[in-house]
C-alpha positions in Angstrom: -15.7 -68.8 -8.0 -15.2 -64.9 -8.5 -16.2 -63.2 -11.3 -12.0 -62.8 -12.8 -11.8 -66.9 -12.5 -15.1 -67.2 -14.2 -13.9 -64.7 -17.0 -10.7 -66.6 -16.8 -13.3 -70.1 -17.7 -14.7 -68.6 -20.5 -11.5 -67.1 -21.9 -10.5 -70.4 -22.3 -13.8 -71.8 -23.5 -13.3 -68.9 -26.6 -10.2 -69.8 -27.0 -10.8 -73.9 -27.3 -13.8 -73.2 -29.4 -11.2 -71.6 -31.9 -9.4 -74.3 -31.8 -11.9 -76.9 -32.3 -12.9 -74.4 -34.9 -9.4 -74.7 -37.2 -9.5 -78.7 -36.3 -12.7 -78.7 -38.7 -11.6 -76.5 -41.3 -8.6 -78.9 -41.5 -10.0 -82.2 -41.3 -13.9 -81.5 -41.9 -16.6 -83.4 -40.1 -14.4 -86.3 -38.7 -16.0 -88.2 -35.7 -13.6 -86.9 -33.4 -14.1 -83.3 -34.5 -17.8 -83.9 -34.1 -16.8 -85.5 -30.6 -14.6 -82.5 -29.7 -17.5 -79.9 -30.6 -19.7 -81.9 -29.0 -17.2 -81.8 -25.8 -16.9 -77.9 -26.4 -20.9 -77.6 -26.4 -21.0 -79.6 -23.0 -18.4 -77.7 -21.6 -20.3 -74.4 -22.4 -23.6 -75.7 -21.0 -21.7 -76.4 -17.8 -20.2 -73.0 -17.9 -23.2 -71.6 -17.7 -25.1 -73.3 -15.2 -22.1 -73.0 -12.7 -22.0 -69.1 -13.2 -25.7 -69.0 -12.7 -26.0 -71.8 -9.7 -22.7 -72.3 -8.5 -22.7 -75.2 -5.8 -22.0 -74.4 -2.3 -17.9 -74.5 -1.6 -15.6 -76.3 0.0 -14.0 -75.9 3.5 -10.4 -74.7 3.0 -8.2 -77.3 3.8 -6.8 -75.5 5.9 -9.8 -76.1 8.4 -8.7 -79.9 8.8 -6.4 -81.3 10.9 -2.8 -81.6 10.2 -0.9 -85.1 11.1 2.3 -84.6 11.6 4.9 -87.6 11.2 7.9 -87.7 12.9 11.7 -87.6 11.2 12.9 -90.3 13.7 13.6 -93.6 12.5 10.5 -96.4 13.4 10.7 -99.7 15.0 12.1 -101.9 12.6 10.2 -105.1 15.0 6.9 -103.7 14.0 7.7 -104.5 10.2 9.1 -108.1 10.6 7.1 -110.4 8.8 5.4 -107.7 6.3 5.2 -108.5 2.7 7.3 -105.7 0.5 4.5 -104.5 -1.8 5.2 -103.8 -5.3 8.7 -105.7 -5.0 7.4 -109.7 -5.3 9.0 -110.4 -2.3 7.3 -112.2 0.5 8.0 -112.2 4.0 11.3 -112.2 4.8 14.2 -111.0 7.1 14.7 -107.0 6.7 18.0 -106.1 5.8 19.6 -102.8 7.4 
């Protein structure tokens, strides 16, 4: 993560905590504005310990192998007998 996305993190951590900041002036110590400042501490605990330790990245995806699948219509035969997921219908004749 560079340093802009992790300014861009907590940009939006300030912003949420203002948020969560109006919440409780409008509805008080509800349990789910306790939850969502207890969310918000989490979420700046984890903040933190990624800008200090961040864990090793990802290959790009790039880097893996692309399947490509053709355009061309399939072989109908290799379908005959398959169950139509999702539909309810069992095997039956396809229809073209």
């Amino acid at each position: 993560m560079t340093r802009s996305e992790i300014a861009e993190l907590r940009f939006a951590v300030t912003q949420l905590r203002q948020c969560v900041g109006a919440l409780r002036s409008h509805y008080g110590e509800s349990n789910t504005v306790k939850r969502l400042e207890n969310d918000l501490e989490r979420l700046t605990i984890d903040a933190d310990e990624f800008e200090q330790s961040p864990p090793p990245e990802i290959a790009s995806r790039r880097d893996q192998e692309t399947i490509y699948v053709p355009d061309s219509k399939s072989d109908e035969a290799a379908w005959m007998g398959a169950q139509d997921e999702g539909l309810g219908f069992h095997s039956r004749p396809r229809t073209t």
